[in-house]
C-alpha positions as CSV (number, residue, x, y, z in Angstrom):
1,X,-75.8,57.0,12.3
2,X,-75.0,60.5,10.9
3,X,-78.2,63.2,11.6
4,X,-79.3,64.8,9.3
5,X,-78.6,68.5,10.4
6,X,-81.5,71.0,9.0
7,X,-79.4,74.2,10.5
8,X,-76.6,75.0,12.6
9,X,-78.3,76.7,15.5
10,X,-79.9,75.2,18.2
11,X,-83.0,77.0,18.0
12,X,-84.0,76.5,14.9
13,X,-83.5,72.9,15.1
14,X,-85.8,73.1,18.6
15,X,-88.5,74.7,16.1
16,X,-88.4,72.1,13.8
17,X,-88.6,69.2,15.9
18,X,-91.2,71.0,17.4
19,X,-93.0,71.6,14.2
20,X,-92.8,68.1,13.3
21,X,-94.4,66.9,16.6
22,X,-96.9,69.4,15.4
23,X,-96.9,71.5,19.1
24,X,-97.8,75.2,19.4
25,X,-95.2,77.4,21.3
26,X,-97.7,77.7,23.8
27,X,-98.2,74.1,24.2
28,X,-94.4,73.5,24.5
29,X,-94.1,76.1,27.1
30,X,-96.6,74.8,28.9
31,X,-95.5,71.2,29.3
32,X,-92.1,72.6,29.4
33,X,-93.2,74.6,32.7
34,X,-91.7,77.7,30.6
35,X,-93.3,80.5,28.4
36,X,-94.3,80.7,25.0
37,X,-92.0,84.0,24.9
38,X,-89.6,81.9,26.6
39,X,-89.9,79.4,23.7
40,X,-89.8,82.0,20.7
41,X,-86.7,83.7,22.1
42,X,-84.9,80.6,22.5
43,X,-86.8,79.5,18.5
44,X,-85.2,82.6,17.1
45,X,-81.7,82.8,18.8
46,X,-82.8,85.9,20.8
47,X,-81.8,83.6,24.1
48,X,-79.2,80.9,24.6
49,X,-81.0,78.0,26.0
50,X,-79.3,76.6,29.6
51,X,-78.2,72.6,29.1
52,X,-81.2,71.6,31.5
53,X,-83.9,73.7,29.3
54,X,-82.4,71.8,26.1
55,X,-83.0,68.4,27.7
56,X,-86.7,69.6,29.2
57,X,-87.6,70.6,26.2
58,X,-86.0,67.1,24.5
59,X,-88.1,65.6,26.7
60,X,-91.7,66.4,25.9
61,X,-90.6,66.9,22.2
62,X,-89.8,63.1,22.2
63,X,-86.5,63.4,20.5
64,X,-84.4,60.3,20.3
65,X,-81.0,60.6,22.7
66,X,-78.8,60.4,19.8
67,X,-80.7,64.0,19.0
68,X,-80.5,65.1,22.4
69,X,-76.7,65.2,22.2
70,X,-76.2,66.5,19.4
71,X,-78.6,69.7,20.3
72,X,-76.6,69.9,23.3
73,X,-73.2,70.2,21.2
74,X,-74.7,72.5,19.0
75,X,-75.7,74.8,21.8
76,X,-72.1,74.4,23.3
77,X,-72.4,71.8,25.6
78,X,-70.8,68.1,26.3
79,X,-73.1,65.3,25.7
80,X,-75.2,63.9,27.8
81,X,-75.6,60.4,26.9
82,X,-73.1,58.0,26.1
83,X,-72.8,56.0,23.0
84,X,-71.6,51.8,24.4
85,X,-70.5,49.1,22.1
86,X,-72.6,46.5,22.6
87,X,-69.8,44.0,23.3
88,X,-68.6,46.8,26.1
89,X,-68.2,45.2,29.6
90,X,-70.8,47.9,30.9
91,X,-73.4,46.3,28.8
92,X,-72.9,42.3,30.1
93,X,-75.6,42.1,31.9
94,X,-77.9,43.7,29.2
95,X,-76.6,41.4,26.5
96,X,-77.3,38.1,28.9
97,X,-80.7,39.4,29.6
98,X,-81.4,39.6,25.4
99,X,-79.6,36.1,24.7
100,X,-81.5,34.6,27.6
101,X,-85.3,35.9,26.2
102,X,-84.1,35.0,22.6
103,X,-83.3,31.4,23.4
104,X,-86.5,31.4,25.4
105,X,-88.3,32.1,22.4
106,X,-87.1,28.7,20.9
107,X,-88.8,27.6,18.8
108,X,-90.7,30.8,17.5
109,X,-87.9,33.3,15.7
110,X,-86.9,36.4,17.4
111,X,-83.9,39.2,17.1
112,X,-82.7,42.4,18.0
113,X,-81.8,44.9,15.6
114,X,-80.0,48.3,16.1
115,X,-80.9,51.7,15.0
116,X,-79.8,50.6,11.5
117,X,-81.5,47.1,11.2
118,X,-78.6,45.3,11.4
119,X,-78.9,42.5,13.5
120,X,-76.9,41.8,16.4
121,X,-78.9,38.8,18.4
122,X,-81.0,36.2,16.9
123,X,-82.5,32.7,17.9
124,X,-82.6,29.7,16.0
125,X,-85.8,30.1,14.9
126,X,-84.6,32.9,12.6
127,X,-81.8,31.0,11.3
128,X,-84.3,28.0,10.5
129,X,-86.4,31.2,8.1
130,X,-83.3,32.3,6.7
131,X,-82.4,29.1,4.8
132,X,-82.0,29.2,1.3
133,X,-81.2,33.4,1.6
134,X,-78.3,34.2,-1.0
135,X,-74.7,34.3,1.0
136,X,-73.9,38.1,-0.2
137,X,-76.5,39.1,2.3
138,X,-75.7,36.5,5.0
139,X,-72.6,38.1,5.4
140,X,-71.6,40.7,8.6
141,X,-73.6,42.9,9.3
142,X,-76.8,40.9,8.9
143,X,-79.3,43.8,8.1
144,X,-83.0,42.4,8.2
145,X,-84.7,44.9,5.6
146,X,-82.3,43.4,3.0
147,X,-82.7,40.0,4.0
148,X,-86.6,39.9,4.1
149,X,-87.1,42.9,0.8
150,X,-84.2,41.5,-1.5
151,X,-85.1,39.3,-4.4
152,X,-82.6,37.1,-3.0
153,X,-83.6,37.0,0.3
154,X,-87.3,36.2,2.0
155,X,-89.0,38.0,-0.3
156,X,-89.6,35.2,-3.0
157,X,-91.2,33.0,0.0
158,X,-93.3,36.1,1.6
159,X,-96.6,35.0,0.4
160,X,-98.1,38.3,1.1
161,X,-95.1,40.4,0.0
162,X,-97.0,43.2,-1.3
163,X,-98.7,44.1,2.3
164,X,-95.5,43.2,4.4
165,X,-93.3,45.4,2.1
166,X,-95.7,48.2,2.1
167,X,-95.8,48.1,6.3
168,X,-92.1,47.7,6.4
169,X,-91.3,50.4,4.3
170,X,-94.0,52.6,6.1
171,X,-92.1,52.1,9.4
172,X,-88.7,52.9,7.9
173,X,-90.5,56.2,7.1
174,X,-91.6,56.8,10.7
175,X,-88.1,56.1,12.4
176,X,-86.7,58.1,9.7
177,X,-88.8,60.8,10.6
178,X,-88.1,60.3,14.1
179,X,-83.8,59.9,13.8
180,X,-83.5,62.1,10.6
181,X,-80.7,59.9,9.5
182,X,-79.0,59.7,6.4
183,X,-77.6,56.4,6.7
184,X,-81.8,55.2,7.1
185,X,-82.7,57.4,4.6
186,X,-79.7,55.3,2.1
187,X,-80.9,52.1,3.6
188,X,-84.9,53.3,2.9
189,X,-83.9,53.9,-0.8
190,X,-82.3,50.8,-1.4
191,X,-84.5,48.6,0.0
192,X,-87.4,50.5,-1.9
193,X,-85.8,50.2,-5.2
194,X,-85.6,46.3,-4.6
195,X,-87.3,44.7,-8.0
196,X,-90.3,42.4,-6.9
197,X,-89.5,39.0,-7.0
198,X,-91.2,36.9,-10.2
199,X,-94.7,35.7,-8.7
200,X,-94.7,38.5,-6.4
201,X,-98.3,39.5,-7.6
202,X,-100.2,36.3,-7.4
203,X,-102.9,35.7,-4.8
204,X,-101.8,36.9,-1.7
205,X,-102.3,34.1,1.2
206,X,-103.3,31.4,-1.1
207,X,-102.3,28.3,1.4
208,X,-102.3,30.3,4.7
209,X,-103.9,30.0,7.6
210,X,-107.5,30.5,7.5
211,X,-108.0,28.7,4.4
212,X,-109.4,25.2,5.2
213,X,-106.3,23.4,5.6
214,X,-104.4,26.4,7.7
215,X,-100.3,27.8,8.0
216,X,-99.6,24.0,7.7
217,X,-101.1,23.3,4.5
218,X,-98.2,22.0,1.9
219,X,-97.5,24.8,-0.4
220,X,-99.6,24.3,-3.4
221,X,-102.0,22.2,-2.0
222,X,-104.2,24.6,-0.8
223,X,-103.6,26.7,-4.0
224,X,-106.7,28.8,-5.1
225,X,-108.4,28.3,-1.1
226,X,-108.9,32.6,-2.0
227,X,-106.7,35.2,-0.2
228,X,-106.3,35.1,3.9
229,X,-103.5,37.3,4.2
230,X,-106.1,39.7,7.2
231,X,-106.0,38.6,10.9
232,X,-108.8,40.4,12.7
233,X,-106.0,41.7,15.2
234,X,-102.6,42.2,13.2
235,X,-101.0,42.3,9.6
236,X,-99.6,38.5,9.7
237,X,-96.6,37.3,8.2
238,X,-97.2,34.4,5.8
239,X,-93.9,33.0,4.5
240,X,-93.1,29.5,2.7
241,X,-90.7,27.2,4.3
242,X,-90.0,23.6,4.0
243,X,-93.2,23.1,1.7
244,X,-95.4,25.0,3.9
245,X,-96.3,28.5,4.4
246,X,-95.9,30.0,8.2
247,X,-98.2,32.5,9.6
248,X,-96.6,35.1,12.1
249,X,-97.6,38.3,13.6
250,X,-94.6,40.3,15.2
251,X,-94.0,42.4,18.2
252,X,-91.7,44.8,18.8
253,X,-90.1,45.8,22.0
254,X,-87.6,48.8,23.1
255,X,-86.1,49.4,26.2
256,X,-88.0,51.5,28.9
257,X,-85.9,55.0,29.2
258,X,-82.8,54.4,28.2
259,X,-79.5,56.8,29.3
260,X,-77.3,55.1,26.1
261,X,-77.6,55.7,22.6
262,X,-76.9,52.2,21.5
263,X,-79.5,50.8,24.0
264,X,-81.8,53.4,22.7
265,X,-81.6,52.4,19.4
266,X,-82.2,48.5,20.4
267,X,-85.6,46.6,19.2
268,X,-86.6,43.1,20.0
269,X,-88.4,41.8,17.7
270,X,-90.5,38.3,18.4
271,X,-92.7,36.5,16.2
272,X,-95.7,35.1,17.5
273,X,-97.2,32.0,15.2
274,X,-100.5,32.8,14.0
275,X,-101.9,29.7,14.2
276,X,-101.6,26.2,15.4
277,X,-100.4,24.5,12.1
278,X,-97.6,27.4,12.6
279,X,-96.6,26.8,15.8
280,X,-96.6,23.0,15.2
281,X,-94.6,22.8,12.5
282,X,-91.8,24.5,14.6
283,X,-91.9,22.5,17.5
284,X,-91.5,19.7,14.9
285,X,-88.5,21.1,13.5
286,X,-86.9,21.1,17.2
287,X,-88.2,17.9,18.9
């Protein structure tokens, strides 16, 4: 991914991440074991920040590692943190460890997606959701926003499109705010100028789970049961396959301070069947 650079010196990029993470100079300083002088000569070019005070300050201003390099070449210095292919040798044991808790998943879907939503693992409970999905966006490099926002993807079969899209695109906004890339960015405005799907707008949830005869209910059937599309604990994912709609709610997990960008940039996510039509239904499909 290309950053998005807002200015060519390293303190004034320091200022604006730290303006974005909404931090006084004092509060920086503080957590940085450093001075708010300190932190305004550094702010204003007035002092050339060593490598170590870059990476301190890095630190407790949460910037991603892909940012930390690139602060460190702007000030001068070599990068810190290597960038890996995935299919590197270094990275083996890492990829085992992902195929090994994807296939334990089985039967509920789960992937991995990189910095840019493409994804690079998947299960077969994710190839069972994606049939039907037009070939164009089958093709390498799977990217899951298009799959599950294009008209010719999910979206038609999201039941609840209009809530799903809406909390997809809001956390686009977030990493974008967070990387300040300009490949997500072009991603975030495609995906957002996606036409809805015909029947996009009808009753959210009608069939789901929740709605006398639940997630396993034949499409239709349950037609006019009134919206369920709420959990009391998460946002689900109610999605018609087979002649049924699905009820997921998702997790996400990244990896615990990583020294790579491309294990950095890594998310598992795993969804969790919202109810027990859901999860039998799947087990079905695989006995």
């Amino acid at each position: 991914m290309t950053t998005v650079a807002l200015d060519t010196g390293v303190g004034p990029l320091l200022r604006s991440w730290r303006e974005q993470r909404r931090i006084s100079q004092l509060e920086l300083a503080l957590r940085a074991d450093s001075s708010a002088r300190h932190i305004s000569f550094i702010e204003t070019g007035r002092s050339r920040p060593s490598e170590d005070m870059i990476l301190r300050l890095a630190e407790h201003l949460d910037i991603p590692v892909r940012e930390r390099n690139a602060l460190l070449v702007v000030a001068g210095y070599a990068p810190r943190y290597a960038q890996t292919a995935l299919d590197d040798p270094a990275l083996g044991a890492l990829r085992e460890g992902m195929e090994r808790l994807l296939q334990g998943y089985d039967p509920y879907p789960a992937l991995v997606v990189d910095g840019m939503y493409n994804v690079v693992a998947a299960n077969r409970g994710i190839a069972m959701l994606l049939e039907g999905v037009a070939g164009h966006l089958l093709a390498p490099p799977l990217n899951a926003m298009r799959l599950t926002l294009h008209p010719e993807g999910l979206a038609p079969r999201i039941r609840n499109l209009r809530e799903w899209r809406a909390d997809l695109l809001a956390q686009m906004e977030r990493q974008i705010a967070l990387a300040r890339s300009a490949e997500l960015r072009e991603l975030y405005e495609e995906v957002a100028g996606y036409p809805a799907p015909e029947g996009a707008d009808r009753a959210e949830g009608a069939g789901a789970a929740g709605s006398g005869g639940g997630a396993g209910s034949p499409v239709g059937e349950n037609a006019g049961a009134g919206p369920a599309s709420s959990l009391p604990f998460a946002l689900p994912l109610h999605i018609e396959h087979g002649g049924q709609v699905l009820s997921f709610v998702s997790s996400i997990a990244t990896f615990n301070t990583p020294m790579d960008v491309t294990v950095a940039e890594l998310a598992i996510e795993t969804f969790l069947p919202a109810d027990r039509a859901t999860a039998d239904h799947l087990r079905s499909l695989t006995s």
